[in-house]
Each structure stands twice: as structure tokens, then as C-alpha cells.
C-alpha positions, -999 to +999 in steps of 0.1 A: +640+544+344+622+562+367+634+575+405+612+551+421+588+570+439+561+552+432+528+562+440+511+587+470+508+557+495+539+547+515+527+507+508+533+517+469+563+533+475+588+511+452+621+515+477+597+506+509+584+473+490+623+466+481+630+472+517+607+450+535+620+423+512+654+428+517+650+428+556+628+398+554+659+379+538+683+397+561+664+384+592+644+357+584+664+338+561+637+338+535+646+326+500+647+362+481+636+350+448+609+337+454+594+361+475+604+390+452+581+372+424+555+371+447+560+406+452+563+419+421+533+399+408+508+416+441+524+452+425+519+445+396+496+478+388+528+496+399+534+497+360+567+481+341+591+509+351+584+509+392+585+470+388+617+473+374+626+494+397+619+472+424+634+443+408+669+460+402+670+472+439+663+445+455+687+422+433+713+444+435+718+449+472+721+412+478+738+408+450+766+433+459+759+433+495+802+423+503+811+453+488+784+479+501+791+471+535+824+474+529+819+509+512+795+517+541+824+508+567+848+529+551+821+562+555+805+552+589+816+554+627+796+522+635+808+488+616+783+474+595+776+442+616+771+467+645+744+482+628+705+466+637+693+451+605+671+477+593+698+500+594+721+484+577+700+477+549+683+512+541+723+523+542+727+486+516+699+506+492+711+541+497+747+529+486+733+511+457+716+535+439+749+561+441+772+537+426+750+513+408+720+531+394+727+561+372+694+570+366+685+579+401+701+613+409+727+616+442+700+639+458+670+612+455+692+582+467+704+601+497+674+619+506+647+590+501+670+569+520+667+595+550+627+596+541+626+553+547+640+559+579+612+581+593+587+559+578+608+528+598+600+547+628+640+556+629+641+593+631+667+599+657+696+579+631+677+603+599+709+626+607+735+598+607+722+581+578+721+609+560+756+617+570+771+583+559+754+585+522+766+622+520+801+610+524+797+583+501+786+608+477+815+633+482+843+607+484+834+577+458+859+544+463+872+539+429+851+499+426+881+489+407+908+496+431+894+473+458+922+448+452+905+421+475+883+405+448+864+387+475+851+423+483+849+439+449+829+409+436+808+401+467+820+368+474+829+350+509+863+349+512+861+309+514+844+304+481+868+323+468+900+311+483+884+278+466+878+288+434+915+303+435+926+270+446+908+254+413+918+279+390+943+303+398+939+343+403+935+351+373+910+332+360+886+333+400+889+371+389+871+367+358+848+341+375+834+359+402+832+385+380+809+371+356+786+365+384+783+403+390+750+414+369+748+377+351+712+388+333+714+362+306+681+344+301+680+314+275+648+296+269+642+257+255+620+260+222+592+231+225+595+215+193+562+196+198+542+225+196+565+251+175+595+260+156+624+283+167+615+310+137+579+311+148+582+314+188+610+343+177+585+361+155+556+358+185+582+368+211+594+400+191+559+408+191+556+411+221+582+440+223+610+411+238+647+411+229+653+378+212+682+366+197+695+334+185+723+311+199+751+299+184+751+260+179+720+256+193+690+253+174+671+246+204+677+282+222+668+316+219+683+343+248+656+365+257+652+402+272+627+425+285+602+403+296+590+411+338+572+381+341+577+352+319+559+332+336+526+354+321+535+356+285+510+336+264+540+312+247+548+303+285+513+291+296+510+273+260+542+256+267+556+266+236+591+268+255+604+265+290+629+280+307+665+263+305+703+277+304+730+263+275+747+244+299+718+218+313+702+215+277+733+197+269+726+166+291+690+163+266+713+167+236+740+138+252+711+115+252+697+124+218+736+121+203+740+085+219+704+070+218+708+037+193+676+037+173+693+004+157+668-016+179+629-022+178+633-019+219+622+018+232+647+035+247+646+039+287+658+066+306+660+075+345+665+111+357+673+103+398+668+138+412+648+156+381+634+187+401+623+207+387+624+188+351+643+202+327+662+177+317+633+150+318+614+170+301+647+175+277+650+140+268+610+132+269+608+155+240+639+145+221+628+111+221+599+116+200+577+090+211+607+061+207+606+058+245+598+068+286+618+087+309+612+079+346+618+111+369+626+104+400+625+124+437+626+122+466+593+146+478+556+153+469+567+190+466+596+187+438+574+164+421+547+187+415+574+207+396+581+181+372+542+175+369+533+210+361+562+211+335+557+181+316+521+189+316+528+225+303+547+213+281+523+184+270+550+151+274+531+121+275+560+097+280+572+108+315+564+080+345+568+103+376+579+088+409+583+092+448+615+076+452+650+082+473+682+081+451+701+076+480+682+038+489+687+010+462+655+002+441+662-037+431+634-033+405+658-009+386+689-027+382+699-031+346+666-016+333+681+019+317+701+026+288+703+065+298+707+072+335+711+109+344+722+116+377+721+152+381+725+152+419+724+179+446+757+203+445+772+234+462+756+253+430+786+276+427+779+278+389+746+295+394+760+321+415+749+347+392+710+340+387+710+329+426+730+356+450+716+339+480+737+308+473+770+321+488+757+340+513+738+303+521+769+277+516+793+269+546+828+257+543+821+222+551+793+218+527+816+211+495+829+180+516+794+166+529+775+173+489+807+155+475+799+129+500+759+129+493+770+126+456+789+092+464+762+079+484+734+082+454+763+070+428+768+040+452+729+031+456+723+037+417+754+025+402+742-012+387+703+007+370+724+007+338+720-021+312+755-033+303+766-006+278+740+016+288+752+050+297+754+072+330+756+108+328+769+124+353+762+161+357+766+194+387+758+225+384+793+238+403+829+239+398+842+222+423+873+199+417+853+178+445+822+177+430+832+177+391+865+156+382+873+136+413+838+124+412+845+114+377+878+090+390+850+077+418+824+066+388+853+051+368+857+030+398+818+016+401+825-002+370+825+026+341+843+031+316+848+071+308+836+086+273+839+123+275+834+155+298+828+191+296+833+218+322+814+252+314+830+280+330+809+310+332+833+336+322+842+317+290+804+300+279+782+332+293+760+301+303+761+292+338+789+274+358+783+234+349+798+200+349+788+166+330+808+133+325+795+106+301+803+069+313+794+036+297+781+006+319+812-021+314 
């Protein structure tokens, strides 16, 4: 890896581009991700090693941004949240690269920290910045004696009194931990146009990481790729982009479908942005049915479009509809219903930071809530015996297993659940229930 320097002109400098990010998510709210990939794909002719660069930085801050103003408040005579934003986050960067990027040496950090802050127009704080950095160099905090684990892990003390709650101190250790540097990417092979062995071989050479899973014939974990979204396989729609977890609401379906009858099977995905799933069980049917995805705006739907078109499914009837209002023409006319509704996303923690910076305490309530509401308008589209599956991607007890109790009590009879915790599936955090229409 290189130091990050970058180029002659302060708009290629790598730590610049990572800072104007950073402060447009600080102030403006802006979702990170997707303005990162934006950003990475105009810098492009940065090379792979600066993109990285900018990638890791930029990550990392909000990632661990709990802890480094914590580590900043322990060096500075200002509090963090007293600090103007731009402040705060060139001392966010500075503290990142001295404890979490080995590769850049003490020196750079500190001192093209100090060199931001003239380009920022902030010359008269050069000296103080420099100063709090300095300290942090001389006097490292020990990460692991931080006993608060809402600080050592980055996590709002809320979310993690809750997960606490759920599942003791040990095990919310382990938890938030495994959303600290949760760089696991799994992929879906697309059986219609390839095999697992042969996208492997074509990914290898490509200089990518590939490895298979484990009782999954289906996924491959992938590395070293910048932009996945460029590699040929991608744009061929030889695979798509899918963690352990959520392919097992596909693989539900595929295990249960009765093939006993001429009838093709019908399935209804409720809230299928951005279409995995669909897209899941459209190909696992293998022409022996439809899946209708279902949401509720012109935006998300264009999501499932471009997927199922990438991916070349003919057998997916996209639709404008609001899960939360009762459709009459759908009662009794599925025998898979997926209802993969809107959640706190706790479980995906680790690919999205922003999430628990973004959640509020009441939102677990009002989601749980929202959950009920959609469960209540769609509770009768299953044929008698037909099957609802229920699925979150959080860990909530009020989103996961007392939702399970509500279903029971729509007129469901319970089959089987799984709960996928990330510390002990290195998949993300996920939920799913199987019911069967009595």
C-alpha cells in the first residue's frame, strides 16, 4: 500500500478526496456508500493502490468513528463535539491511519494531516492539530483495554445495551465485534448462464481471491476486486451479488416447492428491492413458474428491473404496489409468499457503518410495528398450505421471534426458523421463519 499522496494536484490528493467525503456525510447526512462509489469510479485513473487507499480511509473513519473521538478526547483540550466539523474529521483521519493503517508511517499521518488543514484554509489550528496527533503518537491507548465495548467497537451505546439485552455480554462482545472490518464478500453463481467451476476459473483470472463455501454450491466468497460492478462476469450476469444468509430464503423455496402438480408454482416477494431473492427463486424455479416482486416505488423497482434483466429471468412480473394496503386480487393466489419487510438492519452493521450512526431508539418499536401492519394487509395471499416466509435482516427479539408468535396468530402454523448471528456464520446478522397457510 502506498502513503496516499496521490498525485501533484491537491484535487488528486487521495486523503483530500477521502476528506471531502467524509465531511459531506458528517454534515450533510449523505449516504457514504454510495457516494464513495461514485467517487472512486470519477478517480479511477488514480491507479488500484490510491483507490484503495481512499476506500480504506474513508471506510475506516466512519466505521470506527466512536472510538477515535474518544481517542481524540483523551489527547485534546477541546471535546470532540466542540470541534467544527472539518476539524473533527481531519483529527477522525489523522487518528486512523496511526492506529489502523500500518503502512503509512507516524510522520506521514501526522504531518499530511497538518498539510489538509492549510489546504482547508485552517492554518491558525495547523499547530493544535498537530499537537493532538503528536500525543496520540507518543502515548498510544492500548484499543483493548477500553472496557466500554460501546466505545472499543463503535457502537451507540443504545444498540448496544440492546443487543446486551438479547444476548448477554459476552456474546454483544463478539457481535459488535464482528462488525469491526466485516470485509466478507459472497457472490450468487447464475446457473442459467454458468457453472460454479467455470465463473471460479474466469474470476482467478482476473487476479481475484476466490474461494468456495461450505454447503453452498451456489456461492463463492470473493477478494480483490475494486469495482465489481466492472468485471466482465458482472455485466454478463454470470453472478450477482448476495450474502449466505439471504440466499437461504431462494433455497427455502427450492426445498419446499411441490413439483407433484402440473400447476406452476407462484410466488410473491412484497418488498423485493433490490431483488435478490426474486431473482433467487426466479432462477431456482427453472421455468416451472412466476415470481411477482412487489414495491412500493418507481425507484426500487428499477433495481429489480436492471437485476433480473442482467441476470436474464424471464419469469419475474414486476409491480407498483404498497404491502402495507390489501390487494383483493391476491388473496389465496401464492404458494410461496416472501415477506422480507423493512428492519432496523442491525445484522448488516458491518457492510453498512452508517446504519447505527442513522437508527434512533424508538425505531426498533415503530419497524416492529410497520412489520405487523404489512403481515396484517398480506396475511390471507397464501393458498391454504401455501407457505409464508418470513425474513429480517436484524437481530432484534422485536423484529425476529416475537414477530414469529404474531404470524402464528394470523392463522399459521410454524415449520422452522433460523437466526444467523454474525460472529458465529461470518455471513451477516439475519432472521427467517417458515409458516404454512392453515
Amino acid at each position: 500500500m502506498t502513503d496516499g499522496r496521490g498525485g501533484k494536484r491537491s484535487k488528486d490528493d487521495p486523503r483530500l478526496i477521502s476528506l471531502e467525503v467524509l465531511l459531506k456525510w458528517e454534515k450533510e447526512g449523505v449516504n457514504s456508500d454510495a457516494l464513495l462509489t461514485q467517487v472512486l469510479e470519477v478517480y479511477a485513473y488514480l491507479g488500484r493502490e490510491n483507490i484503495r487507499f481512499i476506500k480504506r480511509l474513508t471506510e475506516g473513519v466512519i466505521e470506527n468513528a466512536i472510538l477515535l473521538d474518544y481517542l481524540i478526547d483523551t489527547k485534546s483540550r477541546i471535546k470532540v463535539n466542540k470541534l467544527k466539523p472539518v476539524v473533527r474529521t481531519l483529527l477522525r483521519q489523522g487518528m486512523y491511519q496511526l492506529y489502523f493503517m500500518d503502512a503509512v508511517p507516524s510522520h506521514a499521518a501526522i504531518n499530511e494531516t497538518v498539510r489538509l488543514a492549510g489546504l482547508k484554509h485552517l492554518g491558525a489550528l495547523k499547530g493544535y492539530i498537530n499537537g493532538v496527533l503528536r500525543s496520540a503518537d507518543r502515548d498510544r491507548t492500548a484499543l483493548d483495554s477500553i472496557e466500554d465495548i460501546s466505545v472499543r467497537f463503535s457502537c451507540p451505546e443504545w444498540i448496544t445495551k440492546l443487543i446486551k439485552r438479547d444476548y448477554g455480554e459476552e456474546a454483544a462482545a463478539q457481535i459488535l465485534k464482528s462488525f469491526i472490518g466485516s470485509e466478507k464478500l459472497y457472490i450468487r453463481v447464475n446457473s442459467l448462464k454458468t457453472g460454479r467451476e467455470e465463473l471460479k476459473i474466469r474470476l482467478k483470472g482476473r487476479g481475484l481471491t476466490v474461494k468456495e463455501v461450505q454447503d453452498n454450491e451456489e456461492a463463492l466468497e470473493i477478494s480483490g476486486v475494486d469495482m465489481l460492478s466492472n468485471l466482465p462476469e458482472f455485466k454478463e450476469g454470470c453472478f450477482t451479488v448476495q450474502d449466505i444468509s439471504s440466499m437461504s430464503i431462494g433455497r427455502l423455496i427450492d426445498r419446499y416447492k411441490d413439483l407433484s402438480s402440473d400447476k406452476e408454482i407462484q410466488v410473491l416477494d412484497l418488498c423485493a428491492a433490490p431483488g435478490g431473492k426474486c431473482c433467487h427463486a426466479a432462477q431456482l424455479l427453472k421455468g416451472l413458474g412466476d415470481v411477482e416482486a412487489r414495491d412500493v416505488s418507481e425507484r426500487k423497482l428499477s433495481l429489480i428491473r436492471e437485476n433480473a434483466s442482467r441476470l436474464g429471468l424471464e419469469n419475474i412480473l414486476i409491480s407498483l404496489k404498497d404491502a402495507t394496503v390489501t390487494d383483493e386480487d391476491s388473496v389465496e393466489k401464492f404458494d410461496f409468499v416472501i415477506a422480507d419487510l423493512p428492519c432496523s438492519g442491525l445484522g448488516v452493521i458491518g457492510r453498512k457503518n452508517e446504519i447505527k450512526y442513522r437508527l434512533r431508539e424508538g425505531d426498533i418499536e415503530a419497524l416492529a410495528a410497520l412489520q405487523r401492519r404489512i403481515l396484517d394487509s398480506s396475511r390471507d395471499y397464501a393458498r391454504k398450505g401455501g407457505k409464508l416466509i418470513y425474513s429480517v435482516c436484524t437481530i432484534t427479539k422485536e423484529e425476529t421471534s416475537m414477530q414469529k408468535e404474531y404470524i402464528e396468530g394470523l392463522g399459521y402454523e410454524f415449520m422452522e426458523e433460523k437466526l444467523f448471528l454474525p460472529h458465529q456464520t461470518d455471513s451477516d446478522g439475519f432472521y427467517y421463519a417458515v409458516f404454512k397457510r392453515l
